[in-house]
N, C-alpha and C positions, 0 to 999 in steps of 0.2 A: 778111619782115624787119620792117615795122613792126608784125604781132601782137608780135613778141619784145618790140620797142621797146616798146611800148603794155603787155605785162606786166612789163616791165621798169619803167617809169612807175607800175603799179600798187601793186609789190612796195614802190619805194621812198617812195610815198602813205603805204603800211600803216604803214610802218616809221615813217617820219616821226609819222605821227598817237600808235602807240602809243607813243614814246618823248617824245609832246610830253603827252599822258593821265598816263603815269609822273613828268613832270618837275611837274606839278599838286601833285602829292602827295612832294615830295623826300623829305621823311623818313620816308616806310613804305616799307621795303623789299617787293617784290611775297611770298618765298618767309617772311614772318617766322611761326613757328610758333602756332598757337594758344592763348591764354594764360587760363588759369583762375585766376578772382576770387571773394574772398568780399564779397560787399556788405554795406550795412548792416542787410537784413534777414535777413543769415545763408545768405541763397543763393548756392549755387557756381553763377556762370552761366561758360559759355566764349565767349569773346572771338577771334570771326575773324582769322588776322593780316591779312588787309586792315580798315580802319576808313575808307573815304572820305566817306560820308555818316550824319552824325547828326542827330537831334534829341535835343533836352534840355527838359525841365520845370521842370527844378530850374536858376532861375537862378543860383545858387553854381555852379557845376556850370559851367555857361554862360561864366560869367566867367572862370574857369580855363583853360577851354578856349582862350578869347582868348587870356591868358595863356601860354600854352604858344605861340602863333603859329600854332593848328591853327582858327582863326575860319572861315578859307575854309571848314572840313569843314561847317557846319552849314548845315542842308537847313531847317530848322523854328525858329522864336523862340518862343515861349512868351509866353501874354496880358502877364502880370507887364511883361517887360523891354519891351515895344514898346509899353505904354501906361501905366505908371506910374511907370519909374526911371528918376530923373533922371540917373544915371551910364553908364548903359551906352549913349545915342547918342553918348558923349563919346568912351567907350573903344575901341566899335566902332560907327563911321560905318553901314560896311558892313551892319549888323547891320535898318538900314532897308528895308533891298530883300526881308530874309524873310518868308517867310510866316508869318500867326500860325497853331500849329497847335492852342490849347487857349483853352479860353473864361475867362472872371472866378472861375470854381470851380478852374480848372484841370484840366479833364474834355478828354481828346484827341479831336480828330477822326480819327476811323478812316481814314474815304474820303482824307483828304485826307495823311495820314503815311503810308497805301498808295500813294496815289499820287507822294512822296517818296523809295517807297526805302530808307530810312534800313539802312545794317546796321549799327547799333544804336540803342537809345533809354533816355536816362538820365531817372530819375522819383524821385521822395521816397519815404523811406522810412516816411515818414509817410503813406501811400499804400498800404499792403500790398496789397489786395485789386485795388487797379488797377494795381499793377504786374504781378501775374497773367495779369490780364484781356487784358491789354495785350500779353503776351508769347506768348499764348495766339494774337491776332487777325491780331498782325503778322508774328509764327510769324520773328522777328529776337529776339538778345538783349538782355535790357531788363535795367539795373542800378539799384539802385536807394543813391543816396549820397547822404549830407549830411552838416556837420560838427555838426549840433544843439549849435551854442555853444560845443563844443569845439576849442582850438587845433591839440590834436594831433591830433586827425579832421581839420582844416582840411589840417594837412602831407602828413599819409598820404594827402587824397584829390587831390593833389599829384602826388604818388609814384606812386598808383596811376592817373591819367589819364593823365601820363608814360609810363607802358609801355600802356597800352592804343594809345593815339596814335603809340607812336613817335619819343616827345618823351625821351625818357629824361635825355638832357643838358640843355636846357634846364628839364626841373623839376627836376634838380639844382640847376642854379644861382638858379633862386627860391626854391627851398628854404633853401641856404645864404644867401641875402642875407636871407631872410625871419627866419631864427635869428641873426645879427648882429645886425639891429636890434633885436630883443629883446633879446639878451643886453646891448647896450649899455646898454638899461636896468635889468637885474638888477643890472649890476653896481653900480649907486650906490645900489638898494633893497635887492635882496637882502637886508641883512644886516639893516633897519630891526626891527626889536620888533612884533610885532602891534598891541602894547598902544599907542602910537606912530602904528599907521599909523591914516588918516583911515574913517571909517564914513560909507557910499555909499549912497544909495539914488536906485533907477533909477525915471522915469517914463517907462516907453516902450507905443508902437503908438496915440497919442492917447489915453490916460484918465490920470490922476494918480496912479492905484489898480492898474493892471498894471506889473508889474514883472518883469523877466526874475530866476527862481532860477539861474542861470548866467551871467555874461558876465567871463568871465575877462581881459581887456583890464585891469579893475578889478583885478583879483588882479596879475597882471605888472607892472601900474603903479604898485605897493605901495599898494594901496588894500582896503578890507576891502569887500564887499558885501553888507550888510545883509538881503538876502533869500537868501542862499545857503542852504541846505538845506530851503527849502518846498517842496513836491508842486507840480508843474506845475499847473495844472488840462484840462489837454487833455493825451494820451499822443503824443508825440512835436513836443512844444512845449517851451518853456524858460520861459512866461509864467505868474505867478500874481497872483489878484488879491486884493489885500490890502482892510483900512478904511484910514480915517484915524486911528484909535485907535491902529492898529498900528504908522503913522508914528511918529505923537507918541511910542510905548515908545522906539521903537527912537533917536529924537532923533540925525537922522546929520547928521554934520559937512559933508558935502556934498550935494547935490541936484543930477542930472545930469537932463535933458529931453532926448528924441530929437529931435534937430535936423533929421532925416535930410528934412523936409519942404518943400515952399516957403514961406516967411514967411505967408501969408497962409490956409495950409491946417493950420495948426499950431493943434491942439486945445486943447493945456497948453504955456505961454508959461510962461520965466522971467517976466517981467512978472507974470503971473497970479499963478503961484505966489507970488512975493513981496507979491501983495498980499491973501492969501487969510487970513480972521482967525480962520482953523482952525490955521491952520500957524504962528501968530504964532512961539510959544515954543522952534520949532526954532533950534538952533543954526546949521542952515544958512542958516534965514532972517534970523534974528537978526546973524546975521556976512556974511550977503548973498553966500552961497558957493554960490548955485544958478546954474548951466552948463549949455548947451545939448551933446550928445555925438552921434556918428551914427548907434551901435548898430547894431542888428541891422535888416537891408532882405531879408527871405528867405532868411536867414543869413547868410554873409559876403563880402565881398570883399576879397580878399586883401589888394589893396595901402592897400584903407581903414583894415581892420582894423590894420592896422602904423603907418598915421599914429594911427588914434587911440588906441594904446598910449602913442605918445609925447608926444600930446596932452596924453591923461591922466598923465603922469608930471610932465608941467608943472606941470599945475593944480593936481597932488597937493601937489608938493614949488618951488615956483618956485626958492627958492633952490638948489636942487641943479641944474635943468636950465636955468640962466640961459640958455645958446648955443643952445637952439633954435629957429630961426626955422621954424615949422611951414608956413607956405605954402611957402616954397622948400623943403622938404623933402617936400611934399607934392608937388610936381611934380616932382623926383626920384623919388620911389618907384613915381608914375605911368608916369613912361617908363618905368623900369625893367620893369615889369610890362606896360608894354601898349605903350608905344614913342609915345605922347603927348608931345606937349610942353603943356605949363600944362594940365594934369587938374585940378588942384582951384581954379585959377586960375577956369577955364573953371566947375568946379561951384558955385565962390562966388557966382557969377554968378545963380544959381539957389535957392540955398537961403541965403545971405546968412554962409557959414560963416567967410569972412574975419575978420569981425567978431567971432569968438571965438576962432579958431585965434590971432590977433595978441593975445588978453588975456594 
């Protein structure tokens, strides 16, 4: 009688443990069918329907993942987020305890993402031949996504970590909140004249002279960006680097600086710029219309990317967007996306962005 008893105890151990294993993961269903992706290098990889453990490289990628409420999944952090962005010990605490699996180059450690597990691993697609390499050693599948400055790559890679994950409803609903608050802004720009709207030029990654040919935040915020249709100078970058001559042509109305740094690590300062007697004759300088902006951190993050849409439709147009008070709105769109309370309250703290979000 007590063998019965004693497998009886056993039976209901199993039970217990596997349906406490399943309750881990609420939202993947065990039997979900295999789902085939096209990534951004054009490869059809297939996607297990189980997803428990990943690693990621691409911190875009990374952030979403949060985003979606699937953070527990990740097995591996990447050099980037666990040594030099300021936002993501904000968004995810948790994100402390991982291990780093890629060095300053962002080169993976094999031994040590074998020893992880992962069944799968997301890498840049600017990366082509190491995401090969990679898929090749870890013999799991490796996708390889980024939204390279694009919004609508931003949505879709959304959409598509949604059904990978299991998240299907909840990237719906970032989705649609994420197209609200855009749309909110079209709709007061929209209709403005190009000829109208303000000419933009970007100083971002620390030099005065690189400037992303893409950041369309400036485009939605009825702004024109002055370096839109130059050649990158690196293939699967959005950065080129201009002279100063080529400023001075272009004479833009405003002058944005990546802010995205801490005060004291910042290469090219409003300050500087305004006091630089290269740049005297800008109109932006002349009218002292140069702003610090967050830009691009490894491409996007989501819920940043949307305040500073609205940022810039501020700055663009003040009299149109008088009601926005961008910090409180910034810590709305925080929770909303990560379930934060005072997200950029917390990041002002750090990069001193208060200080211009309130101009």
């Amino acid at each position: 009688m007590r063998s019965v008893e004693r497998l009886g105890f056993v039976l209901v151990v199993g039970i217990l443990s596997t349906l406490q294993a399943k309750a881990s993961f609420p939202c993947v269903a065990q039997d979900r069918p295999p789902l085939v992706i096209t990534d951004n290098l054009s490869r059809r990889v297939e996607i297990p329907g189980r997803v428990f453990r990943i690693i990621s490289l691409e911190p875009e990628i990374t952030r979403i993942i949060v985003a979606l409420q699937a953070g527990d999944r990740l097995v591996g952090l990447d050099f980037f987020l666990r040594n030099q962005d300021h936002l993501f010990p904000i968004i995810y605490p948790a994100g402390r305890k991982l291990p780093v699996v890629s060095n300053q180059g962002q080169d993976l450690n094999f031994e040590l993402a074998l020893h992880l597990r992962p069944d799968i691993l997301f890498s840049s697609p600017s990366e082509d031949k190491s995401t090969e390499a990679i898929e090749q050693k870890l013999r799991v599948p490796v996708v390889a996504l980024a939204s390279i400055g694009k919004l609508e790559n931003l949505l879709n890679e959304i959409d598509v970590l949604g059904r990978i994950l299991g998240r299907e409803g909840r990237a719906r609903e970032l989705l649609e909140y994420f197209r609200t608050g855009i749309a909110a802004v079209h709709r007061v720009v929209g209709d403005i004249p190009e000829a109208r709207r303000p000419r933009v030029f970007l100083s971002f990654w620390g030099s005065l002279l690189r400037t992303p040919v893409v950041y369309e935040p400036v485009e939605a915020a009825g702004g024109v960006n002055r370096a839109a249709g130059l050649i990158p100078s690196y293939l699967g970058t959005a950065a080129a680097t201009v002279g100063v001559e080529q400023i001075i042509r272009w004479d833009p109305d405003i002058i944005l600086i990546q802010g995205n740094y801490p005060p004291g690590e910042r290469l090219v300062t409003v300050e500087g710029v305004l006091g630089d007697s290269r740049l005297a004759s800008l109109k932006a300088v002349r009218s002292r219309k140069v702003n610090y902006a967050f830009g691009f951190w490894y491409w996007w993050d989501p819920a940043l990317v949307l305040l500073e849409t609205r940022y810039l439709a501020r700055l663009f147009y003040p009299d149109l967007f008088p009601a926005f008070e961008l910090e409180r709105e910034g810590n709305e769109i925080f929770k909303k996306f990560y379930g934060v309370e005072g997200g950029i309250t917390a990041l002002s703290k750090v990069l001193n962005c208060h200080e211009w979000l309130r101009k």
